[in-house]
N, C-alpha and C positions, 0 to 999 in steps of 0.2 A: 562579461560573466564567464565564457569557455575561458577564459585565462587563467582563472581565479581556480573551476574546476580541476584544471589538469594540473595546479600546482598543487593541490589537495591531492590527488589520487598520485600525485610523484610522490610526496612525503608519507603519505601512510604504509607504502611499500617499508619503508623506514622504522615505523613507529616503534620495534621494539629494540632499536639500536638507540634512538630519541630517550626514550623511558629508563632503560639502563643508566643510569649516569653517578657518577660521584655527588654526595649531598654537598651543597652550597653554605661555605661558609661565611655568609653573610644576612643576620637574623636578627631582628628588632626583638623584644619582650617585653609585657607587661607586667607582669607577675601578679597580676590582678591588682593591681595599687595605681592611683590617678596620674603618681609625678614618678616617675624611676631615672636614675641615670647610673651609668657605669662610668666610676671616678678611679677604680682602685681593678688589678688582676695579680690573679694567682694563677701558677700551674704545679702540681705536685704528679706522681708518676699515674695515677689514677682519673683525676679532673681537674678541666678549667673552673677558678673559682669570679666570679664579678661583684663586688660591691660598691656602696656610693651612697648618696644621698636619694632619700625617697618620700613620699606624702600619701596616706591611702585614703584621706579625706580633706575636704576645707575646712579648718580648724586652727588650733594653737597647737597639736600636737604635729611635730614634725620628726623623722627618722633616718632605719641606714639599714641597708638591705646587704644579704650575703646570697648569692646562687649558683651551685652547684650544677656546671654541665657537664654533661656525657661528651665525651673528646669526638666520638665520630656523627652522631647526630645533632648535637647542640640542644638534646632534651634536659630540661629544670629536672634533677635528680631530689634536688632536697633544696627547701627553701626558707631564708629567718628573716625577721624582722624584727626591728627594736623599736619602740616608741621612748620619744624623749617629750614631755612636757615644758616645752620652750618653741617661741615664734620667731626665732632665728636658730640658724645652726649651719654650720660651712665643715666642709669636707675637703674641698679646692686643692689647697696645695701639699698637702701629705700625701704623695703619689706612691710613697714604702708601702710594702705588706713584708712584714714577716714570719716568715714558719719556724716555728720553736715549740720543743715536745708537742706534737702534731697538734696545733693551736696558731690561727694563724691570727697576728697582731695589729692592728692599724689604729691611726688618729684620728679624732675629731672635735670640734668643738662648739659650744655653742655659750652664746653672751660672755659670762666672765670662768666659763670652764674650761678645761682642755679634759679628754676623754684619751684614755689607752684602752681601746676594744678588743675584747679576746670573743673569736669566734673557736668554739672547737669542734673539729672534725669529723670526730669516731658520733658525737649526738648533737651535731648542728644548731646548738645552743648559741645564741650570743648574746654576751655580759659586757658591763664595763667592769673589767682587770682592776683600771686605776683611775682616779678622777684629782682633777688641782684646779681649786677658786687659783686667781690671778688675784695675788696678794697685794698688787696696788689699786683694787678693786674696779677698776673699768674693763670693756671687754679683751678679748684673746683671739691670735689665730692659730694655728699650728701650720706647721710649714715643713717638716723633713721628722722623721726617724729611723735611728738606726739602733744595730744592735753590739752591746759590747759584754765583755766577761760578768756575768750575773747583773746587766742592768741594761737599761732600755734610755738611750737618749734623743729625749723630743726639743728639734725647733721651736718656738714659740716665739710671737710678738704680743707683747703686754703692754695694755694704754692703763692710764692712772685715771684719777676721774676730769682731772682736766686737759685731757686726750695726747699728755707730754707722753711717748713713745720710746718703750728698748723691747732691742733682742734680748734673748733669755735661751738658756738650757735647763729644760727639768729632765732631771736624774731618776727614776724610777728604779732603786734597788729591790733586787729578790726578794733581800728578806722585808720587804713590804716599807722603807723609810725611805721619803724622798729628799730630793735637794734642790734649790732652786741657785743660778749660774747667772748672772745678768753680766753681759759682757761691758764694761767700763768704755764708754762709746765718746766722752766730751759733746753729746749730743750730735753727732755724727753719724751712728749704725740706728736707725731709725725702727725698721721693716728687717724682723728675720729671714731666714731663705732658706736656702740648702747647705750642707755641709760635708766634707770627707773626712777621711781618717787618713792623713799624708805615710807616706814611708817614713819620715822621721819620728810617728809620734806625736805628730800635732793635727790641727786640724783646718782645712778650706774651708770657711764661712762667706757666706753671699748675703752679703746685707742691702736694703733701701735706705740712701739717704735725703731727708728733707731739703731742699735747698732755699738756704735763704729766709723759712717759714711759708714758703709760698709754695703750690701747688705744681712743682716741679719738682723732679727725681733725679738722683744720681746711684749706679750701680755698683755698689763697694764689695770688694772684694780682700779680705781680709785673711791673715794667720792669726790661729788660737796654739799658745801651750797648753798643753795636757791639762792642765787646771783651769782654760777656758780665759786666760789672761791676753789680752789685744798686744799682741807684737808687731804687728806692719799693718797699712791700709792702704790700697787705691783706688782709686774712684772713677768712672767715668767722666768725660767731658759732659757739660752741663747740657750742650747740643744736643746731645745721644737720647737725653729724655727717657735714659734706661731704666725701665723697675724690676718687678718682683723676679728672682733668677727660679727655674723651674727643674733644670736636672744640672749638673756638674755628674764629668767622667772623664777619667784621667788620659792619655794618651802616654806619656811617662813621669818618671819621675818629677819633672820642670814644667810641663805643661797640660793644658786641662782643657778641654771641649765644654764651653758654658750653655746652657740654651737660658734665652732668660728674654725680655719682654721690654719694648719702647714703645712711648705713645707718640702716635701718627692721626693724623686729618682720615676719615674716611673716602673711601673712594664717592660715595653717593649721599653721606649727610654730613653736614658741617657740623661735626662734631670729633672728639678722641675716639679712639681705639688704640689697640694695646696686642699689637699683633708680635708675632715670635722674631727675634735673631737670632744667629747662632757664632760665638767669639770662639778662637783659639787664645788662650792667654798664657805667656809665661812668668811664673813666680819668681823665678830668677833675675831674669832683668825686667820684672812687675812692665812688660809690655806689652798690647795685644798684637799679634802675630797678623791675624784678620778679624774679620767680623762680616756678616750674610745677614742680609733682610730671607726671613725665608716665606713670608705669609703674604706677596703682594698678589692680588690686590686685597687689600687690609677689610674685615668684616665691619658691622656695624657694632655686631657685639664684642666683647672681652675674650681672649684666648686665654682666657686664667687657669687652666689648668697643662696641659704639652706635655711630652715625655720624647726621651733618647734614649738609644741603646744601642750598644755597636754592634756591627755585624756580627751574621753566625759565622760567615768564611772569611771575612777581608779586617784583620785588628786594625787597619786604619781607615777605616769604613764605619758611618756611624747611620743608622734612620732616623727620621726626626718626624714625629705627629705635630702636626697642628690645624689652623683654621686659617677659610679665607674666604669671598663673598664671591659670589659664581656671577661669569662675565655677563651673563644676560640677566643681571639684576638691574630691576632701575629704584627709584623713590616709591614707589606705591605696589611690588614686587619682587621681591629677591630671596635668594638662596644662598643660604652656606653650606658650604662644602666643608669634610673634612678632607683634610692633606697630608699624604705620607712622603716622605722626601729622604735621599741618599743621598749623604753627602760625605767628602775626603776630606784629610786631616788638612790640606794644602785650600781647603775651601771651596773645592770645585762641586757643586750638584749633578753627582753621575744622572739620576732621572728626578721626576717628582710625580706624582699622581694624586689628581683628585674625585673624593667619591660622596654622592649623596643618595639618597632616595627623596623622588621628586614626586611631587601631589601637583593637584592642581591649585591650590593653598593660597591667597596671596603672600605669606611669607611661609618660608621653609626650611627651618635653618636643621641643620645636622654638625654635629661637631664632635670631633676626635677630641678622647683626652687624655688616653696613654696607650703603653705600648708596653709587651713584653717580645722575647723571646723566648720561642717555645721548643719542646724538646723533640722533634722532628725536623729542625732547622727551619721551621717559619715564623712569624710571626704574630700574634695577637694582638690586638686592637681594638680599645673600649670606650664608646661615646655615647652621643645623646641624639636620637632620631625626634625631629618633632613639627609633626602636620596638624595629623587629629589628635595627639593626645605626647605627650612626655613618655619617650620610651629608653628603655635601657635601648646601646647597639652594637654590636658584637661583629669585625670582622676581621677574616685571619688571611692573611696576605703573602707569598714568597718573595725570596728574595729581589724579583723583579717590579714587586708591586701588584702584583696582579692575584685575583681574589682565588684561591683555592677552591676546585670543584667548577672552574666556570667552562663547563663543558659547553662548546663551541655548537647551536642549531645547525641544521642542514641547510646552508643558504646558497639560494642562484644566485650567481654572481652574475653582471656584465661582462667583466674583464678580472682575471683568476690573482691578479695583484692585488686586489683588497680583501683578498682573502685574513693575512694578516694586521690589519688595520682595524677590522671589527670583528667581533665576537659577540653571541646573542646568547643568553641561557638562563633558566634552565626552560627546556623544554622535555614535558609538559613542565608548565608553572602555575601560581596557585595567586595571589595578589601582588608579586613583586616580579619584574620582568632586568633584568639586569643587560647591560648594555657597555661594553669595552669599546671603545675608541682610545686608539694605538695614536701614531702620527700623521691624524687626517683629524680636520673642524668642520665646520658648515654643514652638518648630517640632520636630513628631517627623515623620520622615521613616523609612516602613515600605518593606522590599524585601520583593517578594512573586513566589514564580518563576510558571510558566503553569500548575501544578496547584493555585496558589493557596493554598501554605504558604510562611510568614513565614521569611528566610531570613535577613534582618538589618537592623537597626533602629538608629538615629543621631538623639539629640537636640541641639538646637543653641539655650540657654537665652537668650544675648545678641544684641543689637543691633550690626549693622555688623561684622558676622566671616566670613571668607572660609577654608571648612575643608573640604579633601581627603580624602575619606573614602577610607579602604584597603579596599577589596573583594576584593584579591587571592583571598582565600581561594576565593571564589564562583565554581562553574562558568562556563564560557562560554557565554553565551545570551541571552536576550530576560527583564526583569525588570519588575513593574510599580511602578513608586514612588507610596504613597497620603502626600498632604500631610497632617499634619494640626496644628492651633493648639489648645492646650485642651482635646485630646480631640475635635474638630470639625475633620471633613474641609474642607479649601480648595481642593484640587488635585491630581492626579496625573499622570505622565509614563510613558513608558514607556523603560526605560533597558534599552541593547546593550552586553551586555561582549564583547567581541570579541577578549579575549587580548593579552598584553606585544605589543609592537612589537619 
C-alpha cells in the first residue's frame, strides 16, 4: 500500500505537465446511428471528411454517411445521411472521392444499381448526382472512379440474370447522358477493379478471372485504348488464387505497384480468407518484378476494402492499410487488428505496425480500410472499430507509424532503456487507454486502484502494436499501472481516468 501511495504523490507533483498534451488522434464515432464505418476520406484545406456505409435501425432501409471533422480536435462539424430503401447495398471497393466545384463525389451501389453521390460542401446536403439500372438486369458492384474532361468514369461489374459476369465502364457525361463500355473479355475479364490513365493515353485495368467456372480466381491485368477496346492481357498463375486488385500506382512509366487480394486457409478456422499482397508488375515485359504477402497472419474475415499511397518524403516508398488476426487469438476469442505497413519499390517492408482497440469481447475485430495522405505530411486512416457496437474509426499516423499526439505518461522505469520501447497515453484519459509497444513482446500491463486490488489487466504478446485499451468500465479515479515482461516488473505509471469528454 506505501508503494502505491508515494507513486501517487511523485505523479501529481506532475499533473499539470500530464494534462497539457497534444489531442490524440485516434477516435471511434457513432454519429448516433447503430452500424457506421469509414470506407471513403477526404481532406480539403479546411477539414477531414469520412464516409461509408451506415444503418440507423434494423430494417430494410440501409445508407451512407458523410462527417465533417475539425482537423485539430476531431469534432463532427456537420453531419448527412442518406437513406436508400434497399436490403443490400456495398460501398467496398470504390475507395475514390473526388472534389470537383466544391462537391465532393463518390460511388455506391446497391442490388442492380450503381449510385454517383454528390455530397456538397458549402450546405452538406447529400444526393444522388447520377444513378444506372445494370442493363443486363442482375446485380452490380462498382469498383474505381475517376475523373476526366467533363465526365466521371466508374468501374463496374455487371451480372445478367443468370449470374454470366463483365467488366463495364459507365461514362457519366456533364451534360447529363451516359454510356455504357463493356470491355470484350471472350469470358476471361470476369470481376472489374481498378483502373489508371497510362502516359500513352490508354488505360491499366485490373480485372477477376473465373477459372475454369469453378470457384477459383486469376488476377488479370489488362490494357485499354482510349475507346475502352482489350489490347493485351495477363493473368496470374492459377496457384496465386489472386482476386479483386484494390489500388494500382504507378512507380514509372513501365511499371506499377498493385495491392490486390489472394485467398488463403485461415490461421484458426478452416476456412478462406482473402488477405492483402502487394506485386510490382511491368507492362513492358508483362512480368512481375516481385510480389509480398503483406497481411500474415491472414484474419478470419475478408480484407475487401485496403488502400496505398506513397510516401510523403520517399517517391519510392509506398504505405499500405490492411487486416490481420491478432497473435493471441484462438477459436472461441480473437481480434483484428488493423495494419499499416511501409514498403520499397524493390519489396523490402521498411516497418509494419499493428493497431486495435481491445474490450474484453469475445471477438474484437477492428479493421483498416483506407488511407490518405494528409496535408501536414501525415497520414489518415479509416476503418471499423467493433466491440459494443459498429463504429466509424479514425486514425492518423506519421511517417513512422506511430499515432499522432501520443504523448508519452510519466513512467518509472526499472532500467531507463525501455524507455523507448513503450509509450502509455493519454494521461489523464477518458475510456480508451492507448498503449505503444516498440520492439519488445510479452508485456502484461496490471491496473491496480489506490486500495491496491487488481481491477484489470491487458497483455500485449507482439512486437510493434499500437492497442487502445477500453477501460470504460473502470470508475473514475487515480490507477497505478505495474509493467511487467516475463513475469518481471520493468515499470510503472500512474494512470487518471477522468470520465468521457
Amino acid at each position: 500500500m506505501k508503494i502505491y501511495i508515494s507513486i501517487i504523490i511523485c505523479f501529481i507533483v506532475f499533473s499539470d505537465d500530464i494534462i497539457a498534451q497534444v489531442e490524440l488522434f485516434s477516435k471511434t464515432f457513432s454519429h448516433g446511428l447503430r452500424i457506421v464505418q469509414t470506407e471513403l476520406l477526404h481532406e480539403d484545406e479546411n477539414y477531414y471528411y469520412s464516409m461509408g456505409y451506415a444503418e440507423d435501425s434494423i430494417g430494410s432501409e440501409l445508407g451512407l454517411h458523410v462527417a465533417v471533422h475539425n482537423k485539430t480536435n476531431w469534432d463532427v462539424v456537420k453531419f448527412s445521411y442518406f437513406e436508400l430503401d434497399s436490403t443490400w447495398m456495398f460501398i467496398g471497393n470504390s475507395i475514390r472521392v473526388i472534389d470537383f466545384n466544391d462537391t465532393l463525389y463518390f460511388c455506391a451501389n446497391a442490388r442492380d444499381k450503381n449510385y454517383l453521390m454528390a455530397y456538397a460542401k458549402d450546405s452538406g446536403s447529400l444526393i444522388i448526382k447520377r444513378s444506372m439500372t445494370n442493363p443486363l438486369g442482375g446485380g452490380t458492384y462498382t469498383h474505381d472512379l475517376r475523373r476526366e474532361k467533363h465526365r466521371f468514369l466508374i468501374s463496374y461489374t455487371a451480372n445478367d440474370d443468370v449470374k454470366i459476369v463483365s467488366p463495364a465502364i459507365w461514362i457519366a457525361n456533364d451534360d447529363e447522358t451516359d454510356e455504357i463500355k463493356y470491355v470484350d473479355n471472350s469470358e476471361k475479364l470476369i470481376a472489374a477493379g481498378k483502373f489508371f490513365r497510362m502516359e500513352n493515353g490508354n488505360y491499366l485495368f485490373l480485372t477477376t478471372e473465373l477459372f475454369n467456372g469453378e470457384y477459383r480466381y486469376k488476377l488479370n491485368i489488362s490494357e485499354l485504348d482510349s475507346n475502352f477496346n482489350l489490347l493485351w492481357i495477363w493473368s496470374t498463375p492459377e496457384s496465386d488464387k489472386a482476386w479483386v486488385s484494390s489500388e494500382v500506382l504507378p512507380i514509372n512509366k513501365d511499371e506499377y505497384m498493385i495491392l490486390y487480394r489472394a485467398e488463403k486457409p485461415t490461421v484458426i478456422y478452416q476456412n478462406r480468407a482473402w488477405p492483402h499482397s502487394v506485386m510490382r508488375f511491368n507492362i513492358k515485359t508483362k512480368k512481375v518484378v516481385w510480389k509480398k504477402d503483406v497481411a500474415s497472419p491472414v484474419s478470419l474475415l475478408e480484407s475487401h476494402i485496403g488502400g496505398m499511397v506513397k510516401s510523403n518524403i520517399d517517391p519510392e516508398s509506398f504505405l499500405v492499410v490492411t487486416n490481420v488476426v491478432g497473435a493471441q487469438s484462438t477459436i472461441d476469442s480473437f481480434i483484428t487488428n488493423g495494419r499499416v505497413l511501409k514498403i520499397n519499390i524493390d519489396g523490402n517492408i521498411l516497418w509494419q505496425r499493428d493497431y486495435n482497440i481491445f474490450s474484453n469481447a469475445p471477438i474484437t475485430t477492428n479493421l483498416f480500410h483506407n488511407i490518405i495522405p494528409t496535408k501536414d505530411g501525415n497520414y489518415l486512416i479509416g476503418g471499423t472499430a467493433f466491440n459494443k457496437q459498429i463504429m466509424s474509426w479514425l486514425v492518423k499516423v506519421n511517417e513512422d507509424g506511430h499515432i499522432i499526439g501520443d504523448t508519452t505518461s510519466q513512467i518509472d522505469w526499472v532500467e531507463t532503456n525501455w524507455k523507448d520501447r513503450i509509450s502509455i497515453y493519454p494521461i489523464p484519459t477518458n475510456d480508451i487507454l492507448f498503449i505503444n509497444q516498440n520492439n519488445i513482446n510479452e508485456v502484461e500491463y496490471l491496473l491496480y486502484n489506490t486500495s491496491g486490488k487488481l481491477a484489470d489487466k491487458l497483455k500485449i504478446d507482439t512486437e510493434n502494436q499500437s492497442t487502445g485499451w477500453d477501460i470504460s468500465h473502470l470508475t473514475d479515479g487515480s490507477y497505478i499501472m505495474l509493467i511487467k515482461r516475463k513475469g518481471k516488473k520493468i515499470g510503472s505509471s500512474l494512470i487518471i481516468k477522468s470520465g468521457s469528454k
